[in-house]
N, C-alpha and C positions, 0 to 999 in steps of 0.2 A: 504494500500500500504506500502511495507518495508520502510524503511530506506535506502535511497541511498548517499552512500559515496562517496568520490572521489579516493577510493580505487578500485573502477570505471573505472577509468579515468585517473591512474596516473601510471608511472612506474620507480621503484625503481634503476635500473640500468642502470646507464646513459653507452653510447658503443663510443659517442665522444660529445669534448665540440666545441660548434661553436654558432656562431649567432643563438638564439635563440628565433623562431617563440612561442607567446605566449603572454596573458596578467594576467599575475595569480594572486588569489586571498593570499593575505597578509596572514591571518589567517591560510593559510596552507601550508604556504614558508618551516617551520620546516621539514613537514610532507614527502614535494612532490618535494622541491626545492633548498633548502638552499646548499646542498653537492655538488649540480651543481654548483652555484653559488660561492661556497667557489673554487671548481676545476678552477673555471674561474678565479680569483684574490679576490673576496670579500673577507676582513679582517673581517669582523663582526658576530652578528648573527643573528638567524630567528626574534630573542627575539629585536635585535637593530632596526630591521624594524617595527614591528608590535606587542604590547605589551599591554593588556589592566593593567594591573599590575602598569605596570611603564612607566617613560615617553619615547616614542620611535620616529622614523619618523614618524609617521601617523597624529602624534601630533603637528607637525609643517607644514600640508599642508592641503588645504584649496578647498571644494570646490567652486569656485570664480562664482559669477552670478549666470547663470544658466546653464554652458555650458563649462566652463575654467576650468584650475586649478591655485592655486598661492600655494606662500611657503612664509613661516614668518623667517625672515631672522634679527631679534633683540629682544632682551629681553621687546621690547616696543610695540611690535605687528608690527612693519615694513615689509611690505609682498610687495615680487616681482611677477609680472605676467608679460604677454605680453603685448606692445603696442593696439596690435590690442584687446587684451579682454579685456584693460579698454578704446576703442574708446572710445565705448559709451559715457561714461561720459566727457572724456575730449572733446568730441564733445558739449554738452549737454550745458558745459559748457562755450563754445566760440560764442564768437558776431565778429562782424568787428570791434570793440575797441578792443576787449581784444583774440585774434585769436589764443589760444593753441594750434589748429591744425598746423598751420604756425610758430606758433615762440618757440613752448611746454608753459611747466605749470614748475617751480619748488617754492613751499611753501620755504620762508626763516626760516619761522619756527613754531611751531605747530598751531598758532594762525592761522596763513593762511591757514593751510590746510583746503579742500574745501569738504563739505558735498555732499551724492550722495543718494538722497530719492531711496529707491526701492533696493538699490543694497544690497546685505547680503553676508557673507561668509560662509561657515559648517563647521566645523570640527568632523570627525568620531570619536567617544567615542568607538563604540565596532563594531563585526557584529557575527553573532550568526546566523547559517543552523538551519531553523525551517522546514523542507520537511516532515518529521511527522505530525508536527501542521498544516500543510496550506494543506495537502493530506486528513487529520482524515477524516473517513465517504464517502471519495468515493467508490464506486461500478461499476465494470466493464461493467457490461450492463447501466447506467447510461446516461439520454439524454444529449445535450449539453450542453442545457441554465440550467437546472441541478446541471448540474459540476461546470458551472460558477458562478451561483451563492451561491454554497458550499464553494469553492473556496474563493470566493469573506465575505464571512461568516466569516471565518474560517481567511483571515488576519485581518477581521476586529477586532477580540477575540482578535487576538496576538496583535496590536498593542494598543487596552485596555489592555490589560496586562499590558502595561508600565506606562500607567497614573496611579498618583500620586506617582510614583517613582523619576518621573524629569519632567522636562519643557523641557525635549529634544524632540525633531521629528523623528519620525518614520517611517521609510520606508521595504515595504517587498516585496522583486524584484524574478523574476524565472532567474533561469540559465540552458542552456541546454534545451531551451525551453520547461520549465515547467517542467522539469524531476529533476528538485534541486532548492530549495529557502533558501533566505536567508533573514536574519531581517537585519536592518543598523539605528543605533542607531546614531544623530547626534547633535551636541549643532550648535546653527546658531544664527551668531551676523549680527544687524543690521546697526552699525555706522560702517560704512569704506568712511574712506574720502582720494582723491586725493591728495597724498603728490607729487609727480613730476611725468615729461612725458617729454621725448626728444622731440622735432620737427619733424614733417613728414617726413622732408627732413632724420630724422637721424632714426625715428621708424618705418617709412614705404621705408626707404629707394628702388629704385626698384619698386615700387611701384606694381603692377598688372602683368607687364609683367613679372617680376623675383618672382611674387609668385609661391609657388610648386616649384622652381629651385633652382639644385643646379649648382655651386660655390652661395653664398647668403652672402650678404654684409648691412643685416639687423638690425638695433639697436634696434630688438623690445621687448621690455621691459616699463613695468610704474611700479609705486611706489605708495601702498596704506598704511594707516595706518589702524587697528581694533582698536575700541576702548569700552569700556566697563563700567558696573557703577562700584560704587564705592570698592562693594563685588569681581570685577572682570568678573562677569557674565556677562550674555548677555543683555544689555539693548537695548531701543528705542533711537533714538537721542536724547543728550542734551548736552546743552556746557559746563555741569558739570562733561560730563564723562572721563574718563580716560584713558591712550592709554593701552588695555588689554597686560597681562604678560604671554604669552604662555605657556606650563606644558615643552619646548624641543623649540627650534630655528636651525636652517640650518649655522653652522660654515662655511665660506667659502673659498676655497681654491685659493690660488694666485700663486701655484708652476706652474703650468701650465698643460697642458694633452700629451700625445704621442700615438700615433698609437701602436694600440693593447691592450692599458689599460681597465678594466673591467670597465662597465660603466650601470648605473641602472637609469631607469625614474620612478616615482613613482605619478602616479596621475590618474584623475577621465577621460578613455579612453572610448565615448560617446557609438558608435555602430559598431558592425562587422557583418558580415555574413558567416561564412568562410564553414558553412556546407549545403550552397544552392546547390539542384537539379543541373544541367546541364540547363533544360528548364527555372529555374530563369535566370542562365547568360544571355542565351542566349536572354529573355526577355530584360535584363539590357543594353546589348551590343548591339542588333537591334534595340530597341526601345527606352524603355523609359530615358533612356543619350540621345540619340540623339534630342529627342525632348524638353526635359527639356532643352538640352545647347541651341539649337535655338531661346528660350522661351527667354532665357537671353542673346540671343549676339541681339536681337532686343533691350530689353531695356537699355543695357549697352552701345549701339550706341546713344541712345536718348541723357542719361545722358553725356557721357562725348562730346559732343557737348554743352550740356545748361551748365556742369558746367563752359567747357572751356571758355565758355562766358559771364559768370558772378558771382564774387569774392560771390554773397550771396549768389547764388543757390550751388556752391562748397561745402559753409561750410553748408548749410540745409542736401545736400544729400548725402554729404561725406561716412554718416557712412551707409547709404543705400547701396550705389554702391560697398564699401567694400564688405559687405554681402552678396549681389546679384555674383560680385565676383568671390568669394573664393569657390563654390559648381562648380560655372559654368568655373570653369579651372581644378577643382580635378573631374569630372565628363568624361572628356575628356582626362587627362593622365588615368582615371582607365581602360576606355573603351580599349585607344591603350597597357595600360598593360596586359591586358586580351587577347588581338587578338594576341598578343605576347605570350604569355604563352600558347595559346592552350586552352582557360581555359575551353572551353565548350570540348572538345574532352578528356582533363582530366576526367572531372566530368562523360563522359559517361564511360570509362574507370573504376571508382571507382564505377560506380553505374554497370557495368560488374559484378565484383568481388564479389559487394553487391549481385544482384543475384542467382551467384553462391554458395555463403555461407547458402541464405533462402535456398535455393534449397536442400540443402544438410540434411535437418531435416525437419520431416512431421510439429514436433511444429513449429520452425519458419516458414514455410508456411502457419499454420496458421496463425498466431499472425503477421509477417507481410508483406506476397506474396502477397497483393493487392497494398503495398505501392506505387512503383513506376507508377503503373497504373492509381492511385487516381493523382496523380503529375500532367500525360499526360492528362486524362481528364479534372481539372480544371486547367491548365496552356493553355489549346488551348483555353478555354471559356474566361480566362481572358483579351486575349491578345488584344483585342480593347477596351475593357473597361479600361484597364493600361494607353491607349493613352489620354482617355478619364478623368481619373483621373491626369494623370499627368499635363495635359493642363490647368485642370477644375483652379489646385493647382496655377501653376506658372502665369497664363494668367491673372484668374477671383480674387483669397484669393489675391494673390502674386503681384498682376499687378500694377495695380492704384492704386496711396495713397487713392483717393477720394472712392475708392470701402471698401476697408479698414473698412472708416471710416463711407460710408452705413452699412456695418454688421454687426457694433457694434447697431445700431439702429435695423435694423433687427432681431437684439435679441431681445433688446427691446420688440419690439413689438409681439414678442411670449412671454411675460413674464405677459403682461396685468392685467393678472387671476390671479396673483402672485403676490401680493404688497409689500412684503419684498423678493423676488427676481427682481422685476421692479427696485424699490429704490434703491439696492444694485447696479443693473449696470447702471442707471441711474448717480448717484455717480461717476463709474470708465470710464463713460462719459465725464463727469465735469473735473475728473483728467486728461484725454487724452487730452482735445480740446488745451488747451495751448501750449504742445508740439509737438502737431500736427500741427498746424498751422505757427509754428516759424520753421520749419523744411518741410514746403509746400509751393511750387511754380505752381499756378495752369498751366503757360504755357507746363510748364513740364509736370504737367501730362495728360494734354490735346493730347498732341503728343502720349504717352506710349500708352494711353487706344487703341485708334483706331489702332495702329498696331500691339497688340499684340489681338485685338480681330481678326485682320486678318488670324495673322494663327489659331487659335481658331477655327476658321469656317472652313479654310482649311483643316486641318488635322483632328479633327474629324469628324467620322463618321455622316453624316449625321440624321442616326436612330437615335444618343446620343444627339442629339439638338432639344431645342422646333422650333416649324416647324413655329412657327408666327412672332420667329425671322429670321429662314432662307430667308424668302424674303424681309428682310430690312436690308438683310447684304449688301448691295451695301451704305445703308448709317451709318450704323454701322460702319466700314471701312473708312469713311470719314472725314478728321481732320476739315475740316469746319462743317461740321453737328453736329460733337462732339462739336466742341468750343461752339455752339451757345446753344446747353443744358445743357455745362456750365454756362455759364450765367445767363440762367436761372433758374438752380438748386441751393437749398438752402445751399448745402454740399460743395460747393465751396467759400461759403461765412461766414466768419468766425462771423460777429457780429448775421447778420440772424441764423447759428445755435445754438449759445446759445443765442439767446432771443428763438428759440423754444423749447431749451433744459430745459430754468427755466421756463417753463408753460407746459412741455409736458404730453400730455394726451391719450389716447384711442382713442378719435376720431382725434384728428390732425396727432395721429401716421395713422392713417387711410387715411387721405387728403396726406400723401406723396407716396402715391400711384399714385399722380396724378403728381408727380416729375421723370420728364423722365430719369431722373441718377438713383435714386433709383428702378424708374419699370421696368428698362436694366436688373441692379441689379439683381433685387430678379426674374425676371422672369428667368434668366439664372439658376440663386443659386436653386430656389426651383425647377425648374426641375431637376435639378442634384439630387439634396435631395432624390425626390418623384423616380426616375427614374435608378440612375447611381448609385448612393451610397448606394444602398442596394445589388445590384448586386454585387458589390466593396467589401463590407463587407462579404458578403455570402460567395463568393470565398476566402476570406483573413480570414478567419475562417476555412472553410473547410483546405486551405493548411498550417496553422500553426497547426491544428489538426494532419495531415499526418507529418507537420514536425517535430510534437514531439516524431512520434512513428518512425518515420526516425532516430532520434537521439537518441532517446533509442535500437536500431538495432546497432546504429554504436559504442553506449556505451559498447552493446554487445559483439556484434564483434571483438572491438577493445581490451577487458578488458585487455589486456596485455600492452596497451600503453598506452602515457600521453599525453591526450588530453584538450586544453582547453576551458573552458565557453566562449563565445563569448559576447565582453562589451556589459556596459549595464549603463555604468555611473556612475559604484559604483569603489573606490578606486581596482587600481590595479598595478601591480610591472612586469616590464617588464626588459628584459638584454638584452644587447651584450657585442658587444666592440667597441669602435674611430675607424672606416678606412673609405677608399674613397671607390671609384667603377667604376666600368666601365659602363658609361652608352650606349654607343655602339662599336660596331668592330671597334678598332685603337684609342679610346678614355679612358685616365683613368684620373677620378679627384681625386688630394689628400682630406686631411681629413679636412683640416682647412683654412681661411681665413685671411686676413692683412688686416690693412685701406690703404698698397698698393693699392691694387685692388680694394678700394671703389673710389679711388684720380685718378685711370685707366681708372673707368666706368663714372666719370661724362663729363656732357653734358650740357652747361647752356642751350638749345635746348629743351629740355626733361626732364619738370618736377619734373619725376619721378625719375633722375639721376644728379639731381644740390646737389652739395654737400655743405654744409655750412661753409660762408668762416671763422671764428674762427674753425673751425674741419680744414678746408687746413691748415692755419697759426699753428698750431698745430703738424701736418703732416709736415711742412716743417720746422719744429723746430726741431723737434722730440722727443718733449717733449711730453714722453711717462710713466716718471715715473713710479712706480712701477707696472706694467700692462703689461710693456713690456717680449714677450718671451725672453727664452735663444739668438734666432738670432740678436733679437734686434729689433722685428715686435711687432706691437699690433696687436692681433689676434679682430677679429671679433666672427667668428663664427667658428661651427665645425660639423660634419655629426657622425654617429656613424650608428650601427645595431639593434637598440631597435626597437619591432612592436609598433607602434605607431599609434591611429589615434584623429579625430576630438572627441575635452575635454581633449587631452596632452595638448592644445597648455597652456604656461604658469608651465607645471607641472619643477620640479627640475630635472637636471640632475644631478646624484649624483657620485663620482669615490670609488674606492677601500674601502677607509676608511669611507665614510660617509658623506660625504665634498661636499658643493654645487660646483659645477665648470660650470655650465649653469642652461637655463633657456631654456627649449621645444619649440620650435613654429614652426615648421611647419614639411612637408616630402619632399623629391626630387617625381618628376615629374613621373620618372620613375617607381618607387615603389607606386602609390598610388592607385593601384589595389589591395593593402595587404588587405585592407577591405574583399574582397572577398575568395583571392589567395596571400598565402605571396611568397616572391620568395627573399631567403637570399641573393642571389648576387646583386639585386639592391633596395631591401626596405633599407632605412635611413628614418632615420630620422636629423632633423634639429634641432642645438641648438646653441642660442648665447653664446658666450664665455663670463663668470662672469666677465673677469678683463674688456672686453670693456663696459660692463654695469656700473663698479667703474669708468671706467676713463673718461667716460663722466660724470658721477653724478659730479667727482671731479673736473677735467681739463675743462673740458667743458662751464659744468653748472656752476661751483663753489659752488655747496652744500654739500662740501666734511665735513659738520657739520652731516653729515645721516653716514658715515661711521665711526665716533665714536661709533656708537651704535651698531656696527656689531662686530663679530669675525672674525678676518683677518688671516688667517693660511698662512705664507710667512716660 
């Protein structure tokens, strides 16, 4: 197979500069992007973003977890992300003594900062298109499992190639579904510890209901340190190590922003889809959102009931109900932005033009007049079985903590045969039970299980269910029948599972068969297995098969324009510019926010709108020091036009020169069908304003000892 470039896919003459739809890859800003970008206001070059040579932006941002991005923002390794992508830890961290989540976390000074096992950062060293090396040896007539595992051969080669080169991690990703790959070469540090965290009241300000919304009055922001051994590199914990020196840091800007200024996000944006069929929307928007949101307005009813009712079970499941969340409100602005947009009469519209184009050459008729037909035949197969998986996901994996924490033993126990893969999850058993259980209230999930196996039973099909459980769904469904096999199940009982966990064997893994949580469990899970999920797979093979030769058509087709990869959670560089939007007829929101309008929206009422009374006392000073704009407001936050999705949150906003002036976290409500469908007039994205993140650290908190160690551009 040639060599494919993104000479493909890109087009050299830009005809106007506007908001731009796109999440591009860094390594070809020079090639494909950079002129646009300068047209727009960037001062800089392709070379100041992305440099393996020398030290550039890429070098100062991090991928954070598993799932974020952060930026290193001092010559000490001091790195900003968002509130909500270090919950975790500052949850993990909090007791009813000591309540970060309620009162925040700020370290006086390095000795306090707080270690966080598990969590790491990456930072991208290079990334290098290998689509020759990961194609070598394919053959057109070629079967599927074949190709796959050629494919699969052939990254394995590349990423030996790099051993003994470094101790860096290797990753080799498709773009364009599979029609372009790329290597991603990364160094990943493992000591990052907890330097501060606002208070909920100021990081989660809003709380649920003002997520995805904009005007947004959100402090959300934490403070990590990386820390390294003594060479600088990436060590394991020790309290010998030292806070690491980045190769480049994020200066940050205190002038303030203005409507219309060039405005750049730079971070790891998770997943897109923007070149789905018509029949995927239409999937999306009938089904499977609507079902998933239901899955979760049932348990998100449970929890904020138990937590409302109890200070312990709040901070256990705090970082739960976040999570659960954040999918189950951006699932429901995407749906009504799509119904908005037309999005399925679009797509059949371009999938018109599509066919008109095969049509117009015997080759392309060959190569690929079957595509859109492949589409229609496994998109009608799939569509019960979508129900069926979506349910399987959210109700059965997603549902109950206690289900959870049967599956991890249900591995287990397929591992038997395998005593260094037994031992090994046995092990990451032993690590789970502790924060599983400090983080579990079984009344709670006594209630979740039975009502989310309600609709479970409801909504799928019958055919998709074992048939021994359909006639004991009337006590499946039953929160007293559930409680009492609570009770009597082991997995509910913290001391009984690890005394079974430190003798567990073959045959006792055998006797919890006779544990009616667990034979719920796995009778449901392994019909699915045996039954749903090969069907599941078969289809979802089949149509990313078809949608690769879809996308090499439209590669085709298009070769005159510039089209981008769809994320995939490797670094990428996104533009606009700062403005508001209209989000419907007679309605237009400006760009930016005040702690005005945070001191407007509380409510001692509501939670999620009690503002902290040192932030009022503050506010009614107006001791605002050096944070405050030209008006004389402390801005909070700010919107802009960068495509953005889930893995910006955390990433830097950066302006003209280079210069941090936010921090990413989240999009408006209206725009979060960009996944799919971008629509310039109303995708934003959301970013805290840098100076409110300083003027809390300083005025606030009083740890304005972390701001010596920054670049303050005033």
């Amino acid at each position: 197979m040639k060599r494919i470039f993104f000479t493909l896919i890109c087009l050299m003459l830009f005809k106007t500069i506007f908001a731009v739809e796109g999440m591009w890859i860094p390594a070809l800003l020079k090639k494909f992007n950079i002129e646009e970008m300068q047209k727009m206001g960037f001062k800089l070059t392709a070379e100041d973003i992305y440099d393996v040579n020398h030290a550039s932006m890429k070098d100062a941002i991090v991928l954070f977890g598993s799932g974020c991005t952060g930026e290193v923002i001092s010559n000490d390794g001091l790195l900003i992300t968002n509130h909500h992508c270090g919950f975790g830890q500052i949850q993990k961290h909090s007791t009813l003594a000591h309540d970060y989540l309620t009162d925040g976390f700020w370290a006086k000074n390095r000795s306090e900062e707080l270690v966080n096992p598990g969590l790491s950062v990456q930072f991208l060293i290079k990334m290098e298109e290998v689509t020759r090396e990961v194609t070598k040896g394919i053959k057109e007539d070629m079967k599927e499992d074949e190709l796959k595992t050629l494919i699969a051969s052939n990254i394995d080669a590349i990423k030996k190639s790099y051993a003994g080169k470094s101790d860096y991690k290797v990753d080799v990703k498709p773009l364009l579904y599979g029609n372009q790959y790329f290597a991603y070469i990364y160094e990943v540090f493992r000591d990052v510890r907890l330097v501060g965290a606002p208070p909920a009241s100021i990081g989660k300000f809003g709380g649920d209901t003002d997520n995805w919304v904009w005007p947004r009055h959100t402090g959300d922001f934490s403070l990590f340190r990386i820390y390294a051994g003594k060479d600088n590199k990436s060590a394991s914990y020790s309290p010998n190590n030292q806070p690491y020196h980045p190769k480049k840091f994020f200066p940050i800007n205190l002038t303030g922003i203005r409507e219309g200024d060039f405005t750049m996000v730079f971070g790891f944006p998770g997943s897109t889809q923007e070149y789905l069929p018509s029949l995927a929307v239409r999937l999306l928007i009938e089904k499977s959102n609507p079902n998933k949101v239901d899955a979760r307005t049932i348990k998100l009813g449970i929890l904020e009931k138990q937590m409302a009712a109890d200070p312990k079970v709040r901070i256990q499941y705090a970082s739960k109900y976040a999570g659960v969340s954040n999918s189950w409100k951006k699932w429901q602005g995407e749906t009504k932005g799509l119904v908005r947009l037309h999005a399925i009469e679009k797509k059949e519209q371009q999938e018109l033009e599509f066919s008109k184009w095969v049509s117009q050459d015997t080759q392309r008729e060959k190569k690929y007049g079957t595509i859109l037909e492949n589409f229609k035949k496994n998109y009608a197969e799939l569509s019960d079985i979508q129900i069926a998986y979506d349910l399987y996901n959210e109700t059965i994996l997603r549902g109950s903590d206690v289900f959870g924490l049967i599956a991890r033993f249900d591995q287990l126990a397929q591992l038997v045969n395998d005593t260094i893969k037994f031992n090994r999850q046995k092990k990451t058993i032993a690590e789970v039970l502790p924060g599983f259980f400090k983080d579990y209230d079984g009344p709670t999930d006594q209630l979740i299980l039975p009502a989310l196996l309600k609709l479970y039973f409801e909504r799928v099909d019958p055919k998709h269910l074992p048939e021994k459980l359909i006639s004991r769904k009337s006590d499946l469904i039953n929160s007293t029948w559930v409680q009492k096999i609570y009770k009597k199940s082991v997995f509910a009982d913290s001391l009984k599972i690890r005394s079974l966990l430190s003798g567990i064997s073959a045959k006792k893994l055998k006797k919890l068969q006779k544990d009616e949580l667990y034979s719920l469990y796995t009778t449901i899970s392994d019909y699915y297995i045996k039954n749903i999920d090969p069907t599941f797979q078969r289809l979802s093979q089949e149509i990313l098969k078809t949608q690769k030769a879809y996308m090499a058509a439209i590669l085709e087709m298009k070769q005159d324009q510039r089209l981008m990869a769809d994320a995939n959670l490797t670094l990428r560089v996104t533009y606009g510019k700062i403005e508001g939007y209209e989000p419907m007829d007679g309605v237009y929101y400006q760009y930016y926010t005040t702690l005005k309008g945070m001191i407007n929206k509380h409510n001692p009422n509501i939670a999620d709108y009690v503002v902290p009374e040192k932030l009022k006392q503050l506010y009614q000073a107006r001791d605002y020091g050096i944070y405050k704009n030209p008006a004389g407001e402390l801005p909070i936050a700010f919107c802009a036009s960068n495509h953005t999705t889930g893995g910006n949150s955390g990433s830097p906003v950066i302006n003209a020169n280079g210069e941090l002036i936010g921090v990413n976290f989240d999009r408006c409500w209206e725009g979060t069908m960009s996944d799919v469908l971008f629509d310039p007039e109303r995708c934003r994205n959301i970013a805290l304003d840098i100076r409110y993140a300083l003027f809390i650290i300083d005025k606030y908190a009083g740890a304005g000892y972390l701001l010596k160690e920054m670049n303050l551009i005033r």
